[in-house]
C-alpha positions as CSV (number, residue, x, y, z in Angstrom):
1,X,4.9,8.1,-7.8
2,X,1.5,7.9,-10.4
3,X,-1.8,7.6,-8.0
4,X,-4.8,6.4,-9.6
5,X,-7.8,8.5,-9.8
6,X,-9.4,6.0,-8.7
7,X,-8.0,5.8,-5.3
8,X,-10.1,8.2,-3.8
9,X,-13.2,5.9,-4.2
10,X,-11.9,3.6,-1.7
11,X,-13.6,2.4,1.4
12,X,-11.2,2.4,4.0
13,X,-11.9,1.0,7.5
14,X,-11.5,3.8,10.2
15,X,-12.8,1.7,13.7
16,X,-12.5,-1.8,13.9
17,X,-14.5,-3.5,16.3
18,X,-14.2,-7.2,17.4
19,X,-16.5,-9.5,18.4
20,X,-15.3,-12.7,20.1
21,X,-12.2,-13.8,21.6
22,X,-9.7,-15.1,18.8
23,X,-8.2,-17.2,21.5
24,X,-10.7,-19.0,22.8
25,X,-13.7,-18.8,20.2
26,X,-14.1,-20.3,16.8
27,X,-13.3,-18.7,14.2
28,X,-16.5,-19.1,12.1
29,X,-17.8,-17.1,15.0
30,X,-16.0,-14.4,15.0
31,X,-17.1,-11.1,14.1
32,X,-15.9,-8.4,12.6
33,X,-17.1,-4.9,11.6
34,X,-15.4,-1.5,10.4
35,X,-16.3,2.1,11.1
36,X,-15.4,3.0,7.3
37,X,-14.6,6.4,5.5
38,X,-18.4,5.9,3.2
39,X,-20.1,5.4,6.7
40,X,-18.3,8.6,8.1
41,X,-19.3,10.4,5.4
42,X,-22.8,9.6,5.2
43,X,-23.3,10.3,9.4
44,X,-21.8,13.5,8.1
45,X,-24.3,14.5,5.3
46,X,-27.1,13.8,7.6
47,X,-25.8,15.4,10.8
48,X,-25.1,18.4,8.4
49,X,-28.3,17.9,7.2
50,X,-30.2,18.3,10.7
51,X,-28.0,21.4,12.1
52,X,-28.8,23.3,8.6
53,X,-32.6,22.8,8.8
54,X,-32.8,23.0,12.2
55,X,-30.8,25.9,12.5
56,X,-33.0,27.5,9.4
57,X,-36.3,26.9,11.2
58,X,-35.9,27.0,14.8
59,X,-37.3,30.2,15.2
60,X,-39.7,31.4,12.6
61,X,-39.8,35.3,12.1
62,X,-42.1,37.3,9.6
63,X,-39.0,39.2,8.1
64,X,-36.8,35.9,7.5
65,X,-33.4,35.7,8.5
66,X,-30.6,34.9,5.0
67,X,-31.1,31.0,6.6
68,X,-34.4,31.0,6.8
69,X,-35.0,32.3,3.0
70,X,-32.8,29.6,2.1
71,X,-34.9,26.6,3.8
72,X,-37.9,28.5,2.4
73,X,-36.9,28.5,-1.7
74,X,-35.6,25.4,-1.0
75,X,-38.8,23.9,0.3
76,X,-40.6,25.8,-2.2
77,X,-38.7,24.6,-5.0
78,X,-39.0,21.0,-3.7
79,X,-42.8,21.4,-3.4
80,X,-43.9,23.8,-6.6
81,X,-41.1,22.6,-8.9
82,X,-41.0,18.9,-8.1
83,X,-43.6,17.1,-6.2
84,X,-46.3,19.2,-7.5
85,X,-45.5,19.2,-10.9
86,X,-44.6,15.5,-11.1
87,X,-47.3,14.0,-9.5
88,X,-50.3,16.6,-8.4
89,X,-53.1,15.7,-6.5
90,X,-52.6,13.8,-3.7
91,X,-48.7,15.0,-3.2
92,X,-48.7,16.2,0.9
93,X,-49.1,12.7,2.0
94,X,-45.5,12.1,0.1
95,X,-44.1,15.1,0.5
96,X,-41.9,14.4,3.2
97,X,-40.2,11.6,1.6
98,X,-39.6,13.5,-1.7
99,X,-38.0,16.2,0.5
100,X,-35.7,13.9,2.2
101,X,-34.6,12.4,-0.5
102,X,-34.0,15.4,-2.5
103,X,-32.0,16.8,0.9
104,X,-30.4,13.8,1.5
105,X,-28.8,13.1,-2.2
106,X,-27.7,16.8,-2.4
107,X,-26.0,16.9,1.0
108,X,-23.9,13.8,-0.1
109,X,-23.0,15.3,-3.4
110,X,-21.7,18.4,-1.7
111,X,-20.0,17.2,1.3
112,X,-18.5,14.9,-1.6
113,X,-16.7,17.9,-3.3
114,X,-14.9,18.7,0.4
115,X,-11.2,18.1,-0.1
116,X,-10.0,14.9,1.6
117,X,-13.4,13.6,1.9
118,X,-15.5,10.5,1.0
119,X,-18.1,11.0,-2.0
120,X,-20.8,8.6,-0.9
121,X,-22.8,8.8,-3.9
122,X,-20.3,8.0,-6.5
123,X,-20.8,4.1,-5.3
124,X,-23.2,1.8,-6.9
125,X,-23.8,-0.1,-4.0
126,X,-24.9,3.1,-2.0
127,X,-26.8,4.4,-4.9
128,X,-28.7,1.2,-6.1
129,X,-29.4,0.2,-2.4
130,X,-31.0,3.2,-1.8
131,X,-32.6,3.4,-5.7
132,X,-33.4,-0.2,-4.4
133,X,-35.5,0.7,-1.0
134,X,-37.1,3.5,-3.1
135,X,-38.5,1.3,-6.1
136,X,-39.6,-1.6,-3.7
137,X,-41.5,0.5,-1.4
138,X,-43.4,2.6,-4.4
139,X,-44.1,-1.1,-5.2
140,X,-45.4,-2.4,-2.0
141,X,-47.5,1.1,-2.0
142,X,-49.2,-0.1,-5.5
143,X,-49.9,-3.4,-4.9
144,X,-51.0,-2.6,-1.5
145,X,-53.0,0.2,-3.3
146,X,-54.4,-1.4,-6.5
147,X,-54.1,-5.2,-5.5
148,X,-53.9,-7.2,-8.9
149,X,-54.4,-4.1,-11.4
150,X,-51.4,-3.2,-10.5
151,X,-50.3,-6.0,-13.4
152,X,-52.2,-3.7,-15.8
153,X,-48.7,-1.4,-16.0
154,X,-47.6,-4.3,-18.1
155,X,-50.0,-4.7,-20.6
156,X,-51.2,-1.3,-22.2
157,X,-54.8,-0.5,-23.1
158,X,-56.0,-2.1,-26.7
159,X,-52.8,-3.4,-27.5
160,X,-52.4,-6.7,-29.9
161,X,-53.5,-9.5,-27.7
162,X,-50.9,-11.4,-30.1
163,X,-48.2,-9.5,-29.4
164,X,-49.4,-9.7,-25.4
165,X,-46.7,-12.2,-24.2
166,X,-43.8,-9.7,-25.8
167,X,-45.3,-6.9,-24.8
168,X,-45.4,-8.2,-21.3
169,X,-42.1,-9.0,-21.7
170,X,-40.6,-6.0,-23.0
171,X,-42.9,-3.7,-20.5
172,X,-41.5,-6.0,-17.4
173,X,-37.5,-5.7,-18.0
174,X,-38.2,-2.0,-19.0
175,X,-39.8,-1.7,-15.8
176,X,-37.2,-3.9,-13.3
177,X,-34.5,-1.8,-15.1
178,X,-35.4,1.2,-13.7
179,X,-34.1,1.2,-10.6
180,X,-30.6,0.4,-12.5
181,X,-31.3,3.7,-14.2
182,X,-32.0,5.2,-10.9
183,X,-28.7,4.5,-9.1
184,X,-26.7,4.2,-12.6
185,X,-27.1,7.5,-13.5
186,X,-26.1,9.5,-10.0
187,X,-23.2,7.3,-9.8
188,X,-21.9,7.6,-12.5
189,X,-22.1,11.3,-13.1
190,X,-20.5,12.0,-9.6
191,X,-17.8,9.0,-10.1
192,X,-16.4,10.8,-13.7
193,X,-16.8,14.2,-12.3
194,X,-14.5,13.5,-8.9
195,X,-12.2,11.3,-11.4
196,X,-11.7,14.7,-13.4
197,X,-11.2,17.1,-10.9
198,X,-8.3,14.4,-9.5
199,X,-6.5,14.1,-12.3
200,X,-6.4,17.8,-13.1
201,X,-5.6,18.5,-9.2
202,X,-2.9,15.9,-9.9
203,X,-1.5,17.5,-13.1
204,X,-1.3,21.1,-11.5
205,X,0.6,19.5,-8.4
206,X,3.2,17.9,-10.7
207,X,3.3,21.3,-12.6
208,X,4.0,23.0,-9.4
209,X,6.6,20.6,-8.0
210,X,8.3,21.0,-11.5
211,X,8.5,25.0,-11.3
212,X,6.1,25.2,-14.1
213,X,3.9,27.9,-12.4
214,X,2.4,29.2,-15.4
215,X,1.0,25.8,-16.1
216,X,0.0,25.2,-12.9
217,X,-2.0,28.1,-12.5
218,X,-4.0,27.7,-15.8
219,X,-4.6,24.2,-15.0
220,X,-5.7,25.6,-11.4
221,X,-8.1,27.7,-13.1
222,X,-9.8,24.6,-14.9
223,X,-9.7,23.2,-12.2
224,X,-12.2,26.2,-10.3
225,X,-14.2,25.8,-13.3
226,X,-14.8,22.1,-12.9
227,X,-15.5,22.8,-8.9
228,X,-18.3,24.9,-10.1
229,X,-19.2,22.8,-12.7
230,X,-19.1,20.2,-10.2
231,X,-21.2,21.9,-7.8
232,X,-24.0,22.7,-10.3
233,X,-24.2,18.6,-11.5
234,X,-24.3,18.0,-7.9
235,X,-27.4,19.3,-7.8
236,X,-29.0,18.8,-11.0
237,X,-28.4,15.2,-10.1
238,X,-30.0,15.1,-6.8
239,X,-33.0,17.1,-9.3
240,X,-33.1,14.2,-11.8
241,X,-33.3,11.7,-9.1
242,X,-35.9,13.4,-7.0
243,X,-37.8,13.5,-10.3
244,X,-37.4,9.9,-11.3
245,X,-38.8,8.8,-7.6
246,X,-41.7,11.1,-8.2
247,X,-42.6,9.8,-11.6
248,X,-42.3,6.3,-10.2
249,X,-44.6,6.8,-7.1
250,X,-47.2,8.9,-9.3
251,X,-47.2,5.9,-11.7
252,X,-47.7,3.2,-8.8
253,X,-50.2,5.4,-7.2
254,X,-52.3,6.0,-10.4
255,X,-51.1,3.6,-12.9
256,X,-50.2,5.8,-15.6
């Protein structure tokens, strides 16, 4: 039997709960929700999340423990190399949110390359709803912030006032775009790389049930290639992202 690759992309319902008595109630009022496999797994990343930091910080010493380094170049890394760098002056009030976020999408990619588990950022919905919350809030901030200036982002400085209503144009697509580039890009890297590492996991099984041992072994070996490969787009995509939200926010903060 041929499985898809695709298969392990799946939602699948774990807890069903029911609301309403099917025998006595209408059915237009009926209820229904599911306890699914994405939901699992993303209760997962963040309970991981928590025990991690909070198990890295609970109790500070001056020579750090090999837990404590860790949450210390990883905030550091976050701060200097991100926020920082991206957006300046004015960075602390934000900082927590660029953390989380940066935390939050790396978790997910990791507990994503767990066997038998649920990769919740390799689907658009999850990816361009939270892409989504992220852009509209930075927006909300600049309007909030700059009241009508904020329309300014569309029409650059000394530009042809013939060419304004194009211009406009082309600036505000460009602009409600991004937050497809946002969630496009992270789900698609982590939906091709997981749809690799199945089909070779799939080839080196058939290899294996076939007595070809030699094959299956080399094609294991690509396979712990593609794991760490894996591993390392994991993270540069939780990078990219983090830097796309801070180059968003630094633009609605100072318009430019």
């Amino acid at each position: 039997m041929i499985y898809s690759p695709l298969e392990q992309f799946e939602i699948s319902p774990i807890m069903i709960y029911l609301f309403g008595d099917p025998a006595t109630t209408n059915a237009s009022k009926i209820h229904v929700y599911a306890f699914t496999t994405g939901m699992l797994c993303l209760v997962t990343a963040v309970v991981a999340l928590v025990v991690l930091l909070e198990f890295s910080t609970h109790s500070i010493k001056v020579v750090p423990r090999p837990w404590q380094v860790l949450a210390e170049k990883v905030y550091s890394f976050i701060y200097s190399d991100i926020a920082i760098q991206q957006i300046g002056r004015g960075v602390n009030l934000f900082f927590p949110l660029i953390f989380t976020v940066f935390v939050f999408v790396l978790m997910s990619n990791f507990v994503g390359l767990v066997p038998f588990s649920f990769t919740t950022t390799s689907h658009l919905a999850i990816t361009f709803g939270l892409g989504l919350a992220l852009f509209g809030g930075i927006n909300i901030l600049a309007v909030n912030i700059h009241g009508l200036r904020f329309l300014t982002l569309f029409y650059p400085k000394d530009a042809p006032l013939a060419l304004a209503p194009l211009i406009v144009l082309i600036e505000l697509i460009s602009y409600v775009f991004r937050v497809l580039s946002l969630s496009v890009r992270l789900f698609a890297n982590m939906m091709s790389g997981h749809a690799l590492l199945k089909i070779l996991i799939s080839f080196s099984w058939i290899a294996f049930s076939q007595a070809f041992l030699s094959v299956s072994g080399a094609i294991l070996a690509i396979v712990f290639c593609v794991m760490v490969l894996e591993s390392g787009i994991a993270f540069v995509q939780a990078y990219v992202f983090t830097v796309l939200v801070c180059l968003y926010l630094k633009e609605g903060l100072y318009l430019h």
